[in-house]
PDB file of N, CA, C and O in Angstrom:
ATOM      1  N   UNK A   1     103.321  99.570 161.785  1.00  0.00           N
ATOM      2  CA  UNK A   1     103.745  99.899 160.446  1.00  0.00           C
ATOM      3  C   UNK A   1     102.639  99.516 159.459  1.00  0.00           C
ATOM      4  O   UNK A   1     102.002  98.462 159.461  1.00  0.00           O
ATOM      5  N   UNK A   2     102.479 100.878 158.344  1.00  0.00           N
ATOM      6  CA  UNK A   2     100.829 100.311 158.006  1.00  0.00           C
ATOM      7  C   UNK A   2     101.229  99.468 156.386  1.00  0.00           C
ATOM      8  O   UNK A   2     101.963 100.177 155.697  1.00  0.00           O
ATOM      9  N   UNK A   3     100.925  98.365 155.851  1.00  0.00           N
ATOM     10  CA  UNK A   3     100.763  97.544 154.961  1.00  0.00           C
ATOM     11  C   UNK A   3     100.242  98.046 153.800  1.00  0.00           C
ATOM     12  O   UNK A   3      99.265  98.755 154.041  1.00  0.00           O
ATOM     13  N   UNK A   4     100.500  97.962 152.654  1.00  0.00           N
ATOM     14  CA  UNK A   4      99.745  98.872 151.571  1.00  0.00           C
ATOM     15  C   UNK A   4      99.569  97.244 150.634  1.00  0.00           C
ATOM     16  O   UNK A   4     100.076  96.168 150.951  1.00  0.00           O
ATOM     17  N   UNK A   5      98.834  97.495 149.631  1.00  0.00           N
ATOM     18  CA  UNK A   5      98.594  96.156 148.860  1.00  0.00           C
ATOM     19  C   UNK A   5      99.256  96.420 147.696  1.00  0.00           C
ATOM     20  O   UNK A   5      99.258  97.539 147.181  1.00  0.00           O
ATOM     21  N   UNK A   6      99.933  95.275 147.152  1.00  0.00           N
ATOM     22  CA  UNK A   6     100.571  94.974 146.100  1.00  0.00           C
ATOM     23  C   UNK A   6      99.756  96.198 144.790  1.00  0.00           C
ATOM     24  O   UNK A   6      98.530  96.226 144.680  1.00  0.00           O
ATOM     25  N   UNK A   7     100.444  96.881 144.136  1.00  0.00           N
ATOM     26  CA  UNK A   7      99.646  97.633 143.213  1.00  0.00           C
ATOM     27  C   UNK A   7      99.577  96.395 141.706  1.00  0.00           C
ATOM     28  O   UNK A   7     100.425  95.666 141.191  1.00  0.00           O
ATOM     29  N   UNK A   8      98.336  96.628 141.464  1.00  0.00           N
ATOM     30  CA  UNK A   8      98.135  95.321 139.801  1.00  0.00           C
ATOM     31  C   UNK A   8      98.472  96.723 138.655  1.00  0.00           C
ATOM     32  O   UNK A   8      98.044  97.874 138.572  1.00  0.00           O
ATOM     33  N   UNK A   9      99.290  96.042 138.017  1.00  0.00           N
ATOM     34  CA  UNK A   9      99.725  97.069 136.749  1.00  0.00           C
ATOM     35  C   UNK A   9      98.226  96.875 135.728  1.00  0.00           C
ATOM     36  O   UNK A   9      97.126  96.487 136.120  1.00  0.00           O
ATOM     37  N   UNK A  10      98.555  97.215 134.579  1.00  0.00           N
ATOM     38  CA  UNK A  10      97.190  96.909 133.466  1.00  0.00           C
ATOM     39  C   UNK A  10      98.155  95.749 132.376  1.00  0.00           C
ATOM     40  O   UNK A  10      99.340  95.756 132.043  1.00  0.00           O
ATOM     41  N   UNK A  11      97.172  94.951 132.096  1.00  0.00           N
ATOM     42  CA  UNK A  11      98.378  94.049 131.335  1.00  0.00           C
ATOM     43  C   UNK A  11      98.736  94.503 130.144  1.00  0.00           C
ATOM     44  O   UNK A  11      98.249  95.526 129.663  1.00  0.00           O
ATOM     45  N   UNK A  12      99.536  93.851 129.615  1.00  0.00           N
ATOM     46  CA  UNK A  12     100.737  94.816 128.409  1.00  0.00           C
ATOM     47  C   UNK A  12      99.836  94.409 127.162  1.00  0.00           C
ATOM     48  O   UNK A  12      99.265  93.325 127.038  1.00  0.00           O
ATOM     49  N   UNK A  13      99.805  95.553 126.189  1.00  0.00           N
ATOM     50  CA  UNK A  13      99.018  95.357 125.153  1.00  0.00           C
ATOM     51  C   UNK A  13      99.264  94.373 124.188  1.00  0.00           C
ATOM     52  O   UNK A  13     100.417  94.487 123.772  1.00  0.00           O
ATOM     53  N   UNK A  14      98.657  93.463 123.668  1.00  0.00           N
ATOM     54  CA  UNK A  14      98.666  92.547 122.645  1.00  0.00           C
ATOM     55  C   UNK A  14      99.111  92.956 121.662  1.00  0.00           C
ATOM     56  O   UNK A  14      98.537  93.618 120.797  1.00  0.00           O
ATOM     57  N   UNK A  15     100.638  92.449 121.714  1.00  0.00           N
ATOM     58  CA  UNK A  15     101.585  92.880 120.010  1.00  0.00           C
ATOM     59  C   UNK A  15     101.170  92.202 119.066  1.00  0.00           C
ATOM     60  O   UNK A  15     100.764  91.169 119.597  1.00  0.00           O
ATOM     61  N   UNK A  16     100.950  92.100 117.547  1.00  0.00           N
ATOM     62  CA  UNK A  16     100.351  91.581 116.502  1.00  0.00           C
ATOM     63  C   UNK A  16     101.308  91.081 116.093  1.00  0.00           C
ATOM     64  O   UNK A  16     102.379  91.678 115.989  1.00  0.00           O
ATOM     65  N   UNK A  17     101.122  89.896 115.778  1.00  0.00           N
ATOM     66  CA  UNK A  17     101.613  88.670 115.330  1.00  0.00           C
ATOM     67  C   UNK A  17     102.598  89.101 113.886  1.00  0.00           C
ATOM     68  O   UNK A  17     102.308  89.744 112.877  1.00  0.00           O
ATOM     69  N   UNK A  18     103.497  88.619 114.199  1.00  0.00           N
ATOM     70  CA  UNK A  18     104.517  89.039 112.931  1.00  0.00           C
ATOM     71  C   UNK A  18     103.888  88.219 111.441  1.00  0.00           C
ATOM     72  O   UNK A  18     103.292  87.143 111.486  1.00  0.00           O
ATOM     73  N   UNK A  19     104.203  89.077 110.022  1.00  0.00           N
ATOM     74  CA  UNK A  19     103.603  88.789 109.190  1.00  0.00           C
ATOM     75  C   UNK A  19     104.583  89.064 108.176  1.00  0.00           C
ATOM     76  O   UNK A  19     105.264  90.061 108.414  1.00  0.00           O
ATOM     77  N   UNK A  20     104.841  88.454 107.110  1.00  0.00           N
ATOM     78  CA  UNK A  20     105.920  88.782 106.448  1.00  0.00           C
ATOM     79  C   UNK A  20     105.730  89.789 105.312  1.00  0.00           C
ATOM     80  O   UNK A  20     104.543  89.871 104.997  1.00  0.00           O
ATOM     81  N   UNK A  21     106.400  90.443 104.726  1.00  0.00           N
ATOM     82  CA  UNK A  21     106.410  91.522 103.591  1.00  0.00           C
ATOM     83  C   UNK A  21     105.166  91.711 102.972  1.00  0.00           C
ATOM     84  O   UNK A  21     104.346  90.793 102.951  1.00  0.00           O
ATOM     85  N   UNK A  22     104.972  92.640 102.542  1.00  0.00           N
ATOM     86  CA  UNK A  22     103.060  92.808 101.387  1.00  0.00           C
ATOM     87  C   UNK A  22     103.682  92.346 100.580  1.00  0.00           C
ATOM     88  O   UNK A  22     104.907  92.222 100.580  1.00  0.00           O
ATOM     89  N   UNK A  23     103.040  92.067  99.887  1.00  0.00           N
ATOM     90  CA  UNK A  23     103.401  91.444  98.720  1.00  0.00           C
ATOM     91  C   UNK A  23     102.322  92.014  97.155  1.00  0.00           C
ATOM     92  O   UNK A  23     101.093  92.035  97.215  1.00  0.00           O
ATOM     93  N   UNK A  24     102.969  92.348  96.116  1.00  0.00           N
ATOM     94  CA  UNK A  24     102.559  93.246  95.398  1.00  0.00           C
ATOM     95  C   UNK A  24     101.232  92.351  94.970  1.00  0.00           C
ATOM     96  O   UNK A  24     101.017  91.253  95.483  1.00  0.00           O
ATOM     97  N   UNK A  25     100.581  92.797  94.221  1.00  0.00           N
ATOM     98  CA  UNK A  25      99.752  91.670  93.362  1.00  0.00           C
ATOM     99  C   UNK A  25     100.020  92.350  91.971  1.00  0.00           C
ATOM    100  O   UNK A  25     100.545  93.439  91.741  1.00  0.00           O
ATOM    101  N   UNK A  26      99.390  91.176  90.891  1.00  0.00           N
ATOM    102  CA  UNK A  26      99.605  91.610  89.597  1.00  0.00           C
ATOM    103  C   UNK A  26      98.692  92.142  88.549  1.00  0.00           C
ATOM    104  O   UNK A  26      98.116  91.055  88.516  1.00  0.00           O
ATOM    105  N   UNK A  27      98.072  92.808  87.704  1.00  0.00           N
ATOM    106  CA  UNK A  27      97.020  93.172  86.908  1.00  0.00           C
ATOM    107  C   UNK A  27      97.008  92.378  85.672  1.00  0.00           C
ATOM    108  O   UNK A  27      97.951  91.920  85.027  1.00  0.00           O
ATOM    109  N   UNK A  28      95.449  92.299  85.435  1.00  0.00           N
ATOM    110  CA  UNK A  28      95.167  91.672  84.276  1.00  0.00           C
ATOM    111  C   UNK A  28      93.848  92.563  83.707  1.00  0.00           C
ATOM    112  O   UNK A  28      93.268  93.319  84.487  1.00  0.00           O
ATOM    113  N   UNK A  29      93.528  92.467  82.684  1.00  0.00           N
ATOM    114  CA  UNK A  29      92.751  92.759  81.735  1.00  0.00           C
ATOM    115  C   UNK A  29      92.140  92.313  80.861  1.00  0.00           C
ATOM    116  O   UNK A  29      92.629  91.267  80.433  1.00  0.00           O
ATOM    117  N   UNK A  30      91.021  92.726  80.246  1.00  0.00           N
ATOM    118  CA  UNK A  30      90.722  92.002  78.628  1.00  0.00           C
ATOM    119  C   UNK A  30      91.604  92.532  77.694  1.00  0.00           C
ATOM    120  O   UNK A  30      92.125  93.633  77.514  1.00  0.00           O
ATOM    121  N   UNK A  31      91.632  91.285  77.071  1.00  0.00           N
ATOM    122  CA  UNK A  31      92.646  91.445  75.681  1.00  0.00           C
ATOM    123  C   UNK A  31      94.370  90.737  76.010  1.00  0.00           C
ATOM    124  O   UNK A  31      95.429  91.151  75.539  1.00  0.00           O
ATOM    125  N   UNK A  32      94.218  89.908  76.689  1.00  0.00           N
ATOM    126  CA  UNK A  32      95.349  89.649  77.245  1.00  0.00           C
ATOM    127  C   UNK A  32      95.667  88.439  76.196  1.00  0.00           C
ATOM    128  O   UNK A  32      94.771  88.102  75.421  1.00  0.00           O
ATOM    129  N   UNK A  33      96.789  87.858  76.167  1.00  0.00           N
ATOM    130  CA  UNK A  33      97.281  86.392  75.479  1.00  0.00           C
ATOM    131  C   UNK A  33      96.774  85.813  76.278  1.00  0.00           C
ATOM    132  O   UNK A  33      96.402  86.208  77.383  1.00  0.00           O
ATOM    133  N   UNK A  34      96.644  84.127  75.512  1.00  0.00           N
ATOM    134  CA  UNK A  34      96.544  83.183  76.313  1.00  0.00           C
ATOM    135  C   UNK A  34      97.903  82.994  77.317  1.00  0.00           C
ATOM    136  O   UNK A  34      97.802  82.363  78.370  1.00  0.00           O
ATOM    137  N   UNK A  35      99.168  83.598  76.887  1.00  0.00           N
ATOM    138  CA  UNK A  35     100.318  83.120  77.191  1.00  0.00           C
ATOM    139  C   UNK A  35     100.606  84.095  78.706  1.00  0.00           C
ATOM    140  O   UNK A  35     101.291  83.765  79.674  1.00  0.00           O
ATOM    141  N   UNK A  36      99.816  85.381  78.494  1.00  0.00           N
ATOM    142  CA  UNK A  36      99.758  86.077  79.695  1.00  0.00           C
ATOM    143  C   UNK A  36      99.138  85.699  80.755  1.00  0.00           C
ATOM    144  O   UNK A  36      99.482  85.879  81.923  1.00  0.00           O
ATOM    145  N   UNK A  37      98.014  85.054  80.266  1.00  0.00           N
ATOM    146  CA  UNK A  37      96.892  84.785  81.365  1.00  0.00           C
ATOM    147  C   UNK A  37      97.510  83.585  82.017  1.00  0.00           C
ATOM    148  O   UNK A  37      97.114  83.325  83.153  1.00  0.00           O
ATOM    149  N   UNK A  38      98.701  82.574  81.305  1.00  0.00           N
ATOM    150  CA  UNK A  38      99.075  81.835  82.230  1.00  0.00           C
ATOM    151  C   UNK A  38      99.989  82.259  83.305  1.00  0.00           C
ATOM    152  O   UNK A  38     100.051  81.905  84.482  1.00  0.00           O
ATOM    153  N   UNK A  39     100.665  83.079  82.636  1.00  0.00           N
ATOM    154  CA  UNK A  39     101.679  83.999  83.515  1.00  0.00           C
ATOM    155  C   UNK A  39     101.157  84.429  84.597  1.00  0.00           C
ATOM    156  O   UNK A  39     101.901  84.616  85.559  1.00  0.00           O
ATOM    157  N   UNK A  40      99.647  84.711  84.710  1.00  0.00           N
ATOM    158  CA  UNK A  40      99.268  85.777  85.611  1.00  0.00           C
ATOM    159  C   UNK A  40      98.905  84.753  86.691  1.00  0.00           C
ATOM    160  O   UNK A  40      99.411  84.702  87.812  1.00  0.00           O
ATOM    161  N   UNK A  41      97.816  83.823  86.125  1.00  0.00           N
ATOM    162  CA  UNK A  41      97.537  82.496  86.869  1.00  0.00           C
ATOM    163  C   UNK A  41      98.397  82.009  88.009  1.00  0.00           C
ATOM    164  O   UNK A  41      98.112  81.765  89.182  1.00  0.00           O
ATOM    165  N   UNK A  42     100.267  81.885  86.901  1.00  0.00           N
ATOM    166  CA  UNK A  42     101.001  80.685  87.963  1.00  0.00           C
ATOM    167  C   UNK A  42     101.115  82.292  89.447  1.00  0.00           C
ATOM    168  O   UNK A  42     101.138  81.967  90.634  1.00  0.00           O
ATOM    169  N   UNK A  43     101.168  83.874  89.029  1.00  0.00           N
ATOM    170  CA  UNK A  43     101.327  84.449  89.723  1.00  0.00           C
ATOM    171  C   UNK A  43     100.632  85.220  91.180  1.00  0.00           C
ATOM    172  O   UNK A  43     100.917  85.869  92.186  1.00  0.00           O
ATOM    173  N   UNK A  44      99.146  84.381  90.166  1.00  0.00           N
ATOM    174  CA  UNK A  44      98.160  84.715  91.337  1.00  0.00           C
ATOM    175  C   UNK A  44      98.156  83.920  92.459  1.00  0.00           C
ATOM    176  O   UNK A  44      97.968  84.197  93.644  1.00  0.00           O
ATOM    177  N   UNK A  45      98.484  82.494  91.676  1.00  0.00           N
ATOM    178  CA  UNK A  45      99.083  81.275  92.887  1.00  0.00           C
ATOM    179  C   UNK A  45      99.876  81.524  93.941  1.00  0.00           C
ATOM    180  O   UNK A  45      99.771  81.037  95.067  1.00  0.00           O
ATOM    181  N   UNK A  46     100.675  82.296  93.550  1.00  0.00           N
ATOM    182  CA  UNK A  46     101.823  82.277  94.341  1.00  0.00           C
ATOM    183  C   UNK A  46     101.578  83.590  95.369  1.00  0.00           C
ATOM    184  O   UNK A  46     101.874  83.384  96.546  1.00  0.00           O
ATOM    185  N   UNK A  47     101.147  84.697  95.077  1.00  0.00           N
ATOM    186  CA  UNK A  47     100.492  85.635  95.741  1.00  0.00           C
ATOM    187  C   UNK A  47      99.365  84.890  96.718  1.00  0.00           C
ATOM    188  O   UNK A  47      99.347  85.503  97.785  1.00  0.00           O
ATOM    189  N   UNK A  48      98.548  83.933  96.726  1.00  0.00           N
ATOM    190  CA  UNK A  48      97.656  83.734  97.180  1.00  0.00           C
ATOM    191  C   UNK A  48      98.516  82.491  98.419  1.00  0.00           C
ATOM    192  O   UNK A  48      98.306  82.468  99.631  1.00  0.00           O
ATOM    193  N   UNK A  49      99.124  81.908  97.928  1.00  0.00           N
ATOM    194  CA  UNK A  49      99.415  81.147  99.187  1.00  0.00           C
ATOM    195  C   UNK A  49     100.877  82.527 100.182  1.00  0.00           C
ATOM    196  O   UNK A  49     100.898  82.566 101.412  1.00  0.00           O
ATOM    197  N   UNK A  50     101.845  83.416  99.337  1.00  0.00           N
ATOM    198  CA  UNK A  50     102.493  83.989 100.109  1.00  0.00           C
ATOM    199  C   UNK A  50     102.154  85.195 100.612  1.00  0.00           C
ATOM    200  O   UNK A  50     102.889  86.139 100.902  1.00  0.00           O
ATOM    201  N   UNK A  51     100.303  85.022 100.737  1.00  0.00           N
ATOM    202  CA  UNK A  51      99.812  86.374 101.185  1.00  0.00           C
ATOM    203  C   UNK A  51      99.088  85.679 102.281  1.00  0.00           C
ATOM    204  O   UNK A  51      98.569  86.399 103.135  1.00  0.00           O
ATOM    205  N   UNK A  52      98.943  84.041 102.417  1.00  0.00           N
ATOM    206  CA  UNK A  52      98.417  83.500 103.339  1.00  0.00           C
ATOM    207  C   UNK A  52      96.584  83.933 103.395  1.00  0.00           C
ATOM    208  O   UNK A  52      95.804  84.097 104.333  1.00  0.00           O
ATOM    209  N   UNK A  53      96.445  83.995 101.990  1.00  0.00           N
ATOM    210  CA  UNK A  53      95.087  84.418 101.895  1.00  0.00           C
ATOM    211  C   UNK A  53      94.227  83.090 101.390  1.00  0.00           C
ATOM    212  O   UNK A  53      94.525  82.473 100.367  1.00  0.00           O
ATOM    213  N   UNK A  54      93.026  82.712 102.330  1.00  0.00           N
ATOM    214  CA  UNK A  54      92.710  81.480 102.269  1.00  0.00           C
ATOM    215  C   UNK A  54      91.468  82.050 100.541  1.00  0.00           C
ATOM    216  O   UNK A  54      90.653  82.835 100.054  1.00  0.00           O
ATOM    217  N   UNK A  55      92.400  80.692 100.377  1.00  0.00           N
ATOM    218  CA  UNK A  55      91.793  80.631  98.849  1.00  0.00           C
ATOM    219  C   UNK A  55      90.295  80.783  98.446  1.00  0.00           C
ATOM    220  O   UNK A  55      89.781  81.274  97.441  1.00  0.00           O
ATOM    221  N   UNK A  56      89.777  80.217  99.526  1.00  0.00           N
ATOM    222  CA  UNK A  56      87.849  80.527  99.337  1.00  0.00           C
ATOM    223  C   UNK A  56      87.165  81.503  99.795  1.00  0.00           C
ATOM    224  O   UNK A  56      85.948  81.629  99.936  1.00  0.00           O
ATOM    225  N   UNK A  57      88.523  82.591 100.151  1.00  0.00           N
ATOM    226  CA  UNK A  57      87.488  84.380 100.682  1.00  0.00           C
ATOM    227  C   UNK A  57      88.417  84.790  99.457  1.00  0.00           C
ATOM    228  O   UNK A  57      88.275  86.007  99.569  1.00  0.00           O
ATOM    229  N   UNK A  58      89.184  84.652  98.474  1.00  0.00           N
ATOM    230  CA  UNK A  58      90.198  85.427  97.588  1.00  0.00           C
ATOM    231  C   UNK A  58      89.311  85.989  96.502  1.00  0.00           C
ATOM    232  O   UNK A  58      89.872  86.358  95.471  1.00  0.00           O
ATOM    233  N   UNK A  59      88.234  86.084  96.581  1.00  0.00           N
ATOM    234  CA  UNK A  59      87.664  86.599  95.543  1.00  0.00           C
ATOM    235  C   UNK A  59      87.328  87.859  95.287  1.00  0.00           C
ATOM    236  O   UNK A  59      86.806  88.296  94.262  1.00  0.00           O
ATOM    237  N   UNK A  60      87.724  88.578  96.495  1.00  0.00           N
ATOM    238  CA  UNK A  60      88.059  90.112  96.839  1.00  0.00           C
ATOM    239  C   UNK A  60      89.219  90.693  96.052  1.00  0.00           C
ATOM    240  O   UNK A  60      89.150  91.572  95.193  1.00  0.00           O
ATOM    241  N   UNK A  61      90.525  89.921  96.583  1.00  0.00           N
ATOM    242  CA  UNK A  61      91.298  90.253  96.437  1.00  0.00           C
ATOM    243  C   UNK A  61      92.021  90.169  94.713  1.00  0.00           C
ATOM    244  O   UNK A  61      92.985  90.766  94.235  1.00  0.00           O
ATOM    245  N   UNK A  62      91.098  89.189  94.127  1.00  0.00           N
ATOM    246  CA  UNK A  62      91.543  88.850  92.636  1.00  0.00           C
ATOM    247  C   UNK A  62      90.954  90.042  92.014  1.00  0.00           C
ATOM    248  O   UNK A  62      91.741  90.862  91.541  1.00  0.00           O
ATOM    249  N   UNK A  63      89.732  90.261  91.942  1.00  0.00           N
ATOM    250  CA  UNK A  63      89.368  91.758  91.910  1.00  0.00           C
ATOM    251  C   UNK A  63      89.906  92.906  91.941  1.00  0.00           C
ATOM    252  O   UNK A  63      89.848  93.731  91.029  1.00  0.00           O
ATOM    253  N   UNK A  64      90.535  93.052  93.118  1.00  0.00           N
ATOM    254  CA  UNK A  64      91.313  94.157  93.037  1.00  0.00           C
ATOM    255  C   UNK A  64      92.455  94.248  92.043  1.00  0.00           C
ATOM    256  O   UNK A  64      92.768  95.366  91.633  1.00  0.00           O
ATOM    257  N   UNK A  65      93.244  92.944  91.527  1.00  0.00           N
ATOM    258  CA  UNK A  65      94.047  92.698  90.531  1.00  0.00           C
ATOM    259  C   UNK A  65      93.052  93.009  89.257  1.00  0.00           C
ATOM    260  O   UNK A  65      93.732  93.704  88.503  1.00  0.00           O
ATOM    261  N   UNK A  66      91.783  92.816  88.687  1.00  0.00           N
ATOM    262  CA  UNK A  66      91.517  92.917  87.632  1.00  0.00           C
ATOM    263  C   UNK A  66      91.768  94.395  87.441  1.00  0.00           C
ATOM    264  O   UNK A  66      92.042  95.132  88.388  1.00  0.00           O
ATOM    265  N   UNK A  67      91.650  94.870  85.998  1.00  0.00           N
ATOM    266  CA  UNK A  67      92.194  96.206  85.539  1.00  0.00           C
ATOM    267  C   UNK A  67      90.405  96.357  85.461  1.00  0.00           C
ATOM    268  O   UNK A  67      89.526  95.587  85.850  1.00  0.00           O
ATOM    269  N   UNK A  68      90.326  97.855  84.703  1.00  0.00           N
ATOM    270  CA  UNK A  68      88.957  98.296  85.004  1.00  0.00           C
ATOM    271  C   UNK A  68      87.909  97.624  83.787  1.00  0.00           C
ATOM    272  O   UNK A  68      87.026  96.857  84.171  1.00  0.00           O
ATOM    273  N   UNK A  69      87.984  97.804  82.945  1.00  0.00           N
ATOM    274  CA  UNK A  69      87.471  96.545  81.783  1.00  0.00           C
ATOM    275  C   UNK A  69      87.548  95.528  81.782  1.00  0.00           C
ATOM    276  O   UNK A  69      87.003  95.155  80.743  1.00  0.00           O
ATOM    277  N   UNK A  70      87.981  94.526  82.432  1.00  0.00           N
ATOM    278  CA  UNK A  70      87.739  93.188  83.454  1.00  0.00           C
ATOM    279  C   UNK A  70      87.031  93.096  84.353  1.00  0.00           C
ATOM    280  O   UNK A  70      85.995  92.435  84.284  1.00  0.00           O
ATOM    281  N   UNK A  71      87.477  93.854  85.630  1.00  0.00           N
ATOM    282  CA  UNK A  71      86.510  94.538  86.695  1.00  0.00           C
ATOM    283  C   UNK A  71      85.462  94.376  86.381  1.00  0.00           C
ATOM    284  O   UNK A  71      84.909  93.297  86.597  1.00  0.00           O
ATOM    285  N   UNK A  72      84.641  95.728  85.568  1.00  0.00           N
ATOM    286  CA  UNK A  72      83.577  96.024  85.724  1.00  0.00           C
ATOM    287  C   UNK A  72      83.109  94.854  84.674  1.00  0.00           C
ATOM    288  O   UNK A  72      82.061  94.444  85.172  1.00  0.00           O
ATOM    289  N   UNK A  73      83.336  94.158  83.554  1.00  0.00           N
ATOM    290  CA  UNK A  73      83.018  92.960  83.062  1.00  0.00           C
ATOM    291  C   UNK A  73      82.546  91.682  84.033  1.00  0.00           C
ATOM    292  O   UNK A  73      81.643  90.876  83.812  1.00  0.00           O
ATOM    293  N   UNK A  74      83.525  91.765  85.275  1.00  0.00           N
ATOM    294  CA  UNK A  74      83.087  90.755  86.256  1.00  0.00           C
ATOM    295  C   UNK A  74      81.938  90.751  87.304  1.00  0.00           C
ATOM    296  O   UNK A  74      81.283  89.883  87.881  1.00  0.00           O
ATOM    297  N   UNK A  75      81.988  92.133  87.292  1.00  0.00           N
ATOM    298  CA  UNK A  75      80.863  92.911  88.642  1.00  0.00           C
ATOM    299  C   UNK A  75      79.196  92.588  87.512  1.00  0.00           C
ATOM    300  O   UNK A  75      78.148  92.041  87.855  1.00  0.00           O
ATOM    301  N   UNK A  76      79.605  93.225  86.080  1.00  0.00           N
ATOM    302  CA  UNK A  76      78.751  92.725  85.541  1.00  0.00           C
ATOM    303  C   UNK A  76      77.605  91.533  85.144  1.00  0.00           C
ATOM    304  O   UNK A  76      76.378  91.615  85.082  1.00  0.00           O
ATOM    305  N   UNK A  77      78.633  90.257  84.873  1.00  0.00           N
ATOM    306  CA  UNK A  77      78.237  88.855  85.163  1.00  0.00           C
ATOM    307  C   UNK A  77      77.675  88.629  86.166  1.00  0.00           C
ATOM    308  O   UNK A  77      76.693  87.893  86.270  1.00  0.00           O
ATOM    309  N   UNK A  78      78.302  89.325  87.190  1.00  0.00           N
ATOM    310  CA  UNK A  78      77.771  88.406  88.444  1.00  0.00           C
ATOM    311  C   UNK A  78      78.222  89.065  89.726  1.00  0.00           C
ATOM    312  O   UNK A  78      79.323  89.085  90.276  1.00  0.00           O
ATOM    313  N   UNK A  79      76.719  89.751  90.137  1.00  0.00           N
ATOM    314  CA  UNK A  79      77.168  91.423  91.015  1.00  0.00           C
ATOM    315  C   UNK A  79      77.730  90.453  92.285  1.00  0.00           C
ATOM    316  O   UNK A  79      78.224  91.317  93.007  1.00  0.00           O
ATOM    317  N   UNK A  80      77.917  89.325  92.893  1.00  0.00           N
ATOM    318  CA  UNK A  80      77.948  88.597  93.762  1.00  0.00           C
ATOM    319  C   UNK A  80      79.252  87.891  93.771  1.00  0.00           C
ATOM    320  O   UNK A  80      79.451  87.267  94.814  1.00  0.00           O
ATOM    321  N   UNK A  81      80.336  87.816  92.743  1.00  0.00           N
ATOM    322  CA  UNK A  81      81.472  87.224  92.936  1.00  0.00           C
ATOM    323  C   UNK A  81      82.294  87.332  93.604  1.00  0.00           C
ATOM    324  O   UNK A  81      83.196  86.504  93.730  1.00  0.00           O
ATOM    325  N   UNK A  82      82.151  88.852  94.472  1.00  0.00           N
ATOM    326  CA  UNK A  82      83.109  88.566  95.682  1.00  0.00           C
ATOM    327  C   UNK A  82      83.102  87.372  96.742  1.00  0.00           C
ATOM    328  O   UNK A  82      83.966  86.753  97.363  1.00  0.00           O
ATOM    329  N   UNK A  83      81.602  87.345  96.641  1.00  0.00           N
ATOM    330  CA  UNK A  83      81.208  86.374  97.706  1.00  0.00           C
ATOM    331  C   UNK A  83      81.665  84.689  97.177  1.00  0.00           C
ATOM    332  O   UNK A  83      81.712  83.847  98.074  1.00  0.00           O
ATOM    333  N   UNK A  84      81.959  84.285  95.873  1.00  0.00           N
ATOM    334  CA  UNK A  84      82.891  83.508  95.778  1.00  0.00           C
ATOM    335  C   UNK A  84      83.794  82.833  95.564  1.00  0.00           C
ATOM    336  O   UNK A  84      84.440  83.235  94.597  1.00  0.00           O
ATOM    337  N   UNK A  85      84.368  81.509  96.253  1.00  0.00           N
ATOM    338  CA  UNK A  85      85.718  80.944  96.208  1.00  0.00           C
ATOM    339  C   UNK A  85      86.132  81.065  94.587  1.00  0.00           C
ATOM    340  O   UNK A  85      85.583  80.792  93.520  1.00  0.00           O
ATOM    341  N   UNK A  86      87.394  81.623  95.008  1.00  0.00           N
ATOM    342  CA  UNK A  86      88.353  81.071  93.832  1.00  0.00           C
ATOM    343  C   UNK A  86      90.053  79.873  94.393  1.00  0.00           C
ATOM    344  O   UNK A  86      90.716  79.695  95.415  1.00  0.00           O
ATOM    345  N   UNK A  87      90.043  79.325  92.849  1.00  0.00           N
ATOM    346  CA  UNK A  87      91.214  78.520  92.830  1.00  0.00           C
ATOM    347  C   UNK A  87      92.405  79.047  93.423  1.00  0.00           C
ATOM    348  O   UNK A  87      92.387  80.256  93.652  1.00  0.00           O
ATOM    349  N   UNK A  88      93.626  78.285  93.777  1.00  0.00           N
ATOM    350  CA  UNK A  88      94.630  78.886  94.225  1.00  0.00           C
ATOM    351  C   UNK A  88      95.554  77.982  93.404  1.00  0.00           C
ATOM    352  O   UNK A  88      96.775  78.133  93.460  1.00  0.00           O
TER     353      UNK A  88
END
């Protein structure tokens, strides 16, 4: 009786790690209140730790929150600020 060898399956694909909801972010601009900019602040906080985005690469992502006359005001200053850390 002839013996055949165990067949090896392919192993099961690597499911991605569960991650909770996107989470919106908020816009800011020039010309804002002081009273907004705190608003936006306590909100960027909170986006930044419930987006699990480590606070010293976030300088991408605050960006993308600036509106376009902020933006390009920031790219202006300093063509290099993605590259760094911001507060959380």
């Amino acid at each position: 009786m002839p013996t055949t060898a165990p067949q090896q399956l392919p192993p099961a694909p690597a499911m991605p790690a569960p991650r909770g909801p996107k989470l919106d972010h908020w816009n800011v601009d020039l010309g804002i209140t002081s009273e907004q900019w705190n608003v936006f602040q306590r909100r960027w906080n909170s986006f930044v730790v419930g987006s699990g985005i480590d606070p010293d690469a976030s300088s991408a992502q605050f960006l993308q929150c600036a509106g376009d006359a902020l933006g390009d005001a920031l790219l202006r200053s300093d063509p290099d600020i993605i590259s760094k850390p911001t507060s959380a």
